[in-house]
C-alpha positions as CSV (number, residue, x, y, z in Angstrom):
1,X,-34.5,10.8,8.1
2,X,-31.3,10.6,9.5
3,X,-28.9,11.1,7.2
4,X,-26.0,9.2,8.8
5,X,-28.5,5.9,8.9
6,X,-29.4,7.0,5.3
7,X,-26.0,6.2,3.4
8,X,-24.0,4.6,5.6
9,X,-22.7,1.6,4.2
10,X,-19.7,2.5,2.3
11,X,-18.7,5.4,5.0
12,X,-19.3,2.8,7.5
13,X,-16.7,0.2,5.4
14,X,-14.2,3.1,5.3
15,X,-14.8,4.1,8.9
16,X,-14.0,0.6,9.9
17,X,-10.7,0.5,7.6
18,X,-9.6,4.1,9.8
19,X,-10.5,2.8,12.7
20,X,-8.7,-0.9,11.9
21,X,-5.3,0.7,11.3
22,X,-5.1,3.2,14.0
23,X,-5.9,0.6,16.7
24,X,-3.6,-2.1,15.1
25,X,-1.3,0.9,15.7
26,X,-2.2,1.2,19.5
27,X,-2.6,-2.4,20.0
28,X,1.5,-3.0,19.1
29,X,2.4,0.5,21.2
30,X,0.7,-1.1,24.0
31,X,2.2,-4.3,23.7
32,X,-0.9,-6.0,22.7
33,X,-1.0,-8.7,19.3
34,X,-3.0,-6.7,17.0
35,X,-5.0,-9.5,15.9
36,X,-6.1,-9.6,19.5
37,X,-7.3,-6.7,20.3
38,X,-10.8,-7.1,18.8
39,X,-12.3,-4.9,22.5
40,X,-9.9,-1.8,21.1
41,X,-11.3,-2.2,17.5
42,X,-14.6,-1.6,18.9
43,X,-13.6,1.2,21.6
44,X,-11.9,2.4,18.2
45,X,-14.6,2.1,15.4
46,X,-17.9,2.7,17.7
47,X,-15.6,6.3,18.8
48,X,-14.9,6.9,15.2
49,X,-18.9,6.4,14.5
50,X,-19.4,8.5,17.4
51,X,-17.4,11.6,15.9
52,X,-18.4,11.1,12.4
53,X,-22.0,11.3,13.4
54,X,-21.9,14.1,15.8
55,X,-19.8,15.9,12.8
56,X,-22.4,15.2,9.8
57,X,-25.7,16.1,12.1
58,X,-24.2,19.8,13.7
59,X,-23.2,20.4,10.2
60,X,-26.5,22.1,8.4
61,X,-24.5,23.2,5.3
62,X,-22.9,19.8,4.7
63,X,-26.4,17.8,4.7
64,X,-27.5,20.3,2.0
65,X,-24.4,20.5,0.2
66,X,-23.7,16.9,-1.4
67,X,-22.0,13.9,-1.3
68,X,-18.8,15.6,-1.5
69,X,-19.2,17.4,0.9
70,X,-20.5,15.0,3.2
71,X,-17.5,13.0,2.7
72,X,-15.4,16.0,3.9
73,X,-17.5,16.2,7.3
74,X,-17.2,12.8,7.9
75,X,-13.7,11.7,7.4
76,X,-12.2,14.6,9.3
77,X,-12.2,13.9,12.9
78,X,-10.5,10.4,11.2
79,X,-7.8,11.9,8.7
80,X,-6.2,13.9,10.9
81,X,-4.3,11.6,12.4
82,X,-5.2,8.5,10.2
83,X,-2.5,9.2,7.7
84,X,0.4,9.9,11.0
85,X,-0.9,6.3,12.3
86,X,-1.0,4.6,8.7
87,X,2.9,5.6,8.4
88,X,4.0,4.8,12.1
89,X,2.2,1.7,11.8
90,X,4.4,0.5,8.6
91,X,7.6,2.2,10.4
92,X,7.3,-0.4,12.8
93,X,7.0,-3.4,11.1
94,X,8.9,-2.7,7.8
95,X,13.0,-3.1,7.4
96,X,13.2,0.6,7.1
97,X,11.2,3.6,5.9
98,X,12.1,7.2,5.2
99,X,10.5,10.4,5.8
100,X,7.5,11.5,4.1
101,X,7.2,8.8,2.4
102,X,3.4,7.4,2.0
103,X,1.9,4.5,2.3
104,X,-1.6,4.2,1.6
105,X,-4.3,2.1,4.0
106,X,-5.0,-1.0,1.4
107,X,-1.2,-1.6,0.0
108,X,-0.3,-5.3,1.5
109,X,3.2,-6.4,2.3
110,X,4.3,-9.3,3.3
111,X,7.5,-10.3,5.0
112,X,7.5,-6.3,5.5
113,X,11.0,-6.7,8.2
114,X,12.3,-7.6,4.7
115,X,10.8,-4.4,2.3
116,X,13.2,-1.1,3.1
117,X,12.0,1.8,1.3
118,X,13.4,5.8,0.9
119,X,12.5,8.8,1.4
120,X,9.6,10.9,0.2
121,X,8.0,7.7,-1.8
122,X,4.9,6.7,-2.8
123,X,3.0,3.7,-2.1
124,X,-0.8,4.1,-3.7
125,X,-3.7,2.4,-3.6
126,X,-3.5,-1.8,-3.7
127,X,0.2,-2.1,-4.2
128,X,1.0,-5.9,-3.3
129,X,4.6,-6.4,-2.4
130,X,6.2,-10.4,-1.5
131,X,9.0,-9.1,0.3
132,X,11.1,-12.7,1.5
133,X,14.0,-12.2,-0.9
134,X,14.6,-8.4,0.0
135,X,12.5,-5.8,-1.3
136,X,14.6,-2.1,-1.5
137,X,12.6,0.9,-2.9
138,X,14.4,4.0,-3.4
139,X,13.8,7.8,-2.6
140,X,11.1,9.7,-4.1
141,X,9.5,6.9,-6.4
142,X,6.2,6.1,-7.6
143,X,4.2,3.4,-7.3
144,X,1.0,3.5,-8.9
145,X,-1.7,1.7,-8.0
146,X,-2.1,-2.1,-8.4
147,X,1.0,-2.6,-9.0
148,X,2.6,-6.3,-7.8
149,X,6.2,-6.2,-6.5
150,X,7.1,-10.1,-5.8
151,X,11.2,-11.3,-5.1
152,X,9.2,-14.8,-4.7
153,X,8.1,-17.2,-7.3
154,X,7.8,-20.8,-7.8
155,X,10.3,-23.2,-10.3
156,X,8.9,-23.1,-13.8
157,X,11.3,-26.6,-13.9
158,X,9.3,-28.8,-11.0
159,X,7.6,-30.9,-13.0
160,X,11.2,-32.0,-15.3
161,X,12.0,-32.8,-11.2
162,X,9.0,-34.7,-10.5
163,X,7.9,-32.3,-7.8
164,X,4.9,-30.1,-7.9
165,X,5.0,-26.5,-8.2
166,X,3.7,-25.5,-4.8
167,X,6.7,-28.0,-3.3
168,X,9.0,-25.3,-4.8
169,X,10.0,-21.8,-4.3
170,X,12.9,-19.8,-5.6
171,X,13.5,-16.3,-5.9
172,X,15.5,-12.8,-5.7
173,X,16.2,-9.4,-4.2
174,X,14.0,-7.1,-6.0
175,X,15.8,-3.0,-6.6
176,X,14.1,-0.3,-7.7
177,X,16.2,3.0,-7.8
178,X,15.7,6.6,-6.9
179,X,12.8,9.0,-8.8
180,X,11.6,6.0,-10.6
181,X,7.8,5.7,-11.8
182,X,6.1,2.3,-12.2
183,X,2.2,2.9,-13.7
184,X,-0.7,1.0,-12.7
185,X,-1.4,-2.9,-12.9
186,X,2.5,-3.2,-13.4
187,X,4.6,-6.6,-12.3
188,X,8.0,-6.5,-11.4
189,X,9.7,-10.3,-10.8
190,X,12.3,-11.6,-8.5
191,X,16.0,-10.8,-9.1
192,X,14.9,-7.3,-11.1
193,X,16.9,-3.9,-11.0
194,X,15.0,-1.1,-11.8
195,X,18.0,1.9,-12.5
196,X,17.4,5.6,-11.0
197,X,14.8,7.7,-13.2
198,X,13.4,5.2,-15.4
199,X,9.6,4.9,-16.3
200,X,7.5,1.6,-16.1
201,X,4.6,1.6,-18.0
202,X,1.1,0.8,-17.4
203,X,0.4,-3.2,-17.1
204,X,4.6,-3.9,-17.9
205,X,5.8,-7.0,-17.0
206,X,9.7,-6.6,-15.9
207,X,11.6,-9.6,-16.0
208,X,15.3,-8.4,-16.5
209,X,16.9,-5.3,-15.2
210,X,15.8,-2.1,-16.4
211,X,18.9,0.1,-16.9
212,X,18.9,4.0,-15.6
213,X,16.6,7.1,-17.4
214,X,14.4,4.1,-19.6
215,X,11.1,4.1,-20.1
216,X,9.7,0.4,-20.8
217,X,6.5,-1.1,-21.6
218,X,4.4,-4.1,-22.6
219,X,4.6,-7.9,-21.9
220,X,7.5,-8.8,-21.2
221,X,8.7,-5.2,-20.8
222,X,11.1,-4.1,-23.5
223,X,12.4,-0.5,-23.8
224,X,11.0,1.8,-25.8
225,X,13.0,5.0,-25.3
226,X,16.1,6.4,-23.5
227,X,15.0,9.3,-21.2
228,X,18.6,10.6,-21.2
């Protein structure tokens, strides 16, 4: 059987996410609205298919060698220059963006004209970040996966006003400082400071500024050492 037809339904879900980004990339170098360009997605994803097959048949050693190794022949004619596209693609669209920094495929941002970030950052897997009130992320920082990053939020006092919640929204300029590490499943809240070097622990809620070389954790986040 043909192994590409075999197990192809999650490589096919990741081809597609490749193939999704780098042609939203060529759509807005061309000129073309991204959302538009549904002919270039499929130039795009049925070349992608094309290169990923031709890759996993030629390749004897990989169809008896395991998933992992599989993987490998399929996702590199893709990740060579998926990861160049991935951060041209954001370099466009967000405020700023500094070199080497990385971005992964699935992190969502919205209002991103508004979200500048530094240098030689991470951005992982399913980081969401609400980026109207200002979003300013500094050089080499972490941000594990998960993590929500919002500078919007709705007034807890609507109802004391007789309007709904959804009527309202209020928020702040979020700033998170230079080598700082926020874990996985964090939150950090409109109007927040986060100072240079300080730690955010896994699942923290931050809803007051976070002074420099601090390591803080739980719900609401509350320090729990100096680092310095």
């Amino acid at each position: 059987m043909d192994f590409y037809h075999h197990r192809s339904s999650a490589v096919r879900n990741d081809i597609s996410v490749s193939a999704n980004f780098c042609c939203r990339y060529a759509a807005i170098k061309t000129g073309a609205a991204p959302e538009r360009s549904s002919s270039r997605k499929q130039s795009c994803g049925q070349l992608a298919f094309a290169c990923c097959k031709m890759n996993v048949r030629s390749s004897k050693s990989t169809r008896r060698g395991g998933w992992s190794r599989l993987l490998g022949a399929v996702y590199r004619p893709v990740l060579v220059t998926f990861d160049s596209a991935v951060f041209k693609y954001w370099q466009i669209r967000l405020g700023s963006v500094g070199p080497d920094t990385r971005i992964y495929p699935t992190v969502r941002i919205y209002r991103p004209s508004s979200v500048h970030v530094g240098a030689n950052s991470v951005l992982n897997d399913f980081v969401h970040i609400w980026g109207a009130e200002g979003v300013y992320i500094g050089n080499n920082t972490l941000i594990a996966s998960h993590t929500v990053i919002t500078s919007q939020t709705h007034d807890v006092n609507a109802l004391a006003s007789g309007k709904l919640y959804r009527e309202t929204n209020t928020g702040g300029p979020i700033t998170i400082g230079n080598n700082v590490w926020i874990g996985s499943n964090a939150v950090i809240l409109p109007g927040v400071t986060v100072g240079d070097g300080s730690i955010v622990g896994a699942g923290a809620v931050v809803t007051r500024d976070i002074a420099a070389g601090t390591l803080v954790m739980g719900i609401p986040a509350r320090v729990v050492r100096h680092l310095k």
